[in-house]
N, C-alpha and C positions, 0 to 999 in steps of 0.2 A: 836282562840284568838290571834288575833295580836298587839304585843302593841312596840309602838316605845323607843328607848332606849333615857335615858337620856344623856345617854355622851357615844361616842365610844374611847377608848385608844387604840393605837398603843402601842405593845410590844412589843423586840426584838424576841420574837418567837411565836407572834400569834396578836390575835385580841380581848378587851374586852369589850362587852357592856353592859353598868350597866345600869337599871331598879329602878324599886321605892323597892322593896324586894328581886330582883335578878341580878345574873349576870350571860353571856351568855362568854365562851370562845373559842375562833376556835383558836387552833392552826398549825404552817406551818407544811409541811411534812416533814417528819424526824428527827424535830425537836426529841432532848434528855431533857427530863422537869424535871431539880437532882433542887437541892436543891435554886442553884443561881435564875434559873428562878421561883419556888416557895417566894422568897424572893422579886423580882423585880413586881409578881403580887400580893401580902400581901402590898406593898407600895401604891399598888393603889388601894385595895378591901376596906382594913379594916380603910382608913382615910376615906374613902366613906360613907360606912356603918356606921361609927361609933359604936356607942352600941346597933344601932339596927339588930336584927335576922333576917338575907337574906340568900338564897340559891344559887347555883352555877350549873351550868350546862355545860358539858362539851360534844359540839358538835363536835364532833369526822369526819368532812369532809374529816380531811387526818390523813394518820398512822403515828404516831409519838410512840414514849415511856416515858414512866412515872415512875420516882425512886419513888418504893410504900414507903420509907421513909419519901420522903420528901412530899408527898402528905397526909401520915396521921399525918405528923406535922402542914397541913397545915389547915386538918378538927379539927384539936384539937382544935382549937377557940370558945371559947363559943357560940358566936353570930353567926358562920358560920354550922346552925341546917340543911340543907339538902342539897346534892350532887345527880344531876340528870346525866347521860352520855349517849347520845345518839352513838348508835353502829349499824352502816348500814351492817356490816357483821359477818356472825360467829363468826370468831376469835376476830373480835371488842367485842361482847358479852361473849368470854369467857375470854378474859383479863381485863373486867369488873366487870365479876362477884371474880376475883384474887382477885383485888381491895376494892371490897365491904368485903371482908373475912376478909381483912388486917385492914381498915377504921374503929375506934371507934369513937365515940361521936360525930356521924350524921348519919342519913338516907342516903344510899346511892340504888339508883333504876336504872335500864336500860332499854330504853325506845328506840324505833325503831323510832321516827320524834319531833321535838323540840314543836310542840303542845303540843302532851302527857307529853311532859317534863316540860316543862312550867306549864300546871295546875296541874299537880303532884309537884313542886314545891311551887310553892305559897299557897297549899295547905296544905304543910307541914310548912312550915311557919306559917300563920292562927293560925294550931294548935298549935303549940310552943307558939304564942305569947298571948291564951288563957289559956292553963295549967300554 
């Protein structure tokens, strides 16, 4: 399933491309993702999104880190119902699954190629926005 992005944003520490139900984030390597840069992508997800239920994926091409505060402030959002993270190695997968321990009020799953991510996403969407 290959589907092309509606709008790509430039952010100061990565790249985001919004979808009709999702968004796709790559961010740079090394980058540190605290609170500021959680703030700076909530300015551009959530006027997008509006009130509608979309999911986020977070392709993982380079190793960066991620303050697990500021990321499960950032799944606290009603309308933001599933977090996919794609993790090409081990340790990708096992700071993933930290994540997912930490993460209330969404679905968070790890997934080895943004295919699987992808309709695993949208999927969970679907059902959110039928329940």
């Amino acid at each position: 399933m290959i589907l092309e992005p509606s709008s790509i944003e430039k952010l100061s520490f990565g790249e985001l491309s919004l979808f009709k139900e999702h968004a796709v984030i790559e961010c740079f390597l090394g980058e540190d993702i605290g609170h500021v840069e959680i703030e700076e992508l909530s300015k551009v997800l959530f006027p997008y999104f509006k009130n509608r239920m979309f999911g986020l994926i977070a392709n993982r091409v380079n190793q960066y880190s991620v303050n697990l505060v500021a990321i499960s402030n950032l799944f606290s959002a009603k309308n933001l119902v599933a977090g996919a993270i794609i993790a090409y190695s081990q340790i990708g997968k096992s700071t993933a699954s930290i994540e997912d321990s930490v993460i209330e009020g969404a679905s968070i799953e790890v997934f080895s190629n943004l295919e699987q991510a992808t309709t695993w996403t949208l999927a969970q969407v679907s059902n959110k926005k039928l329940a």
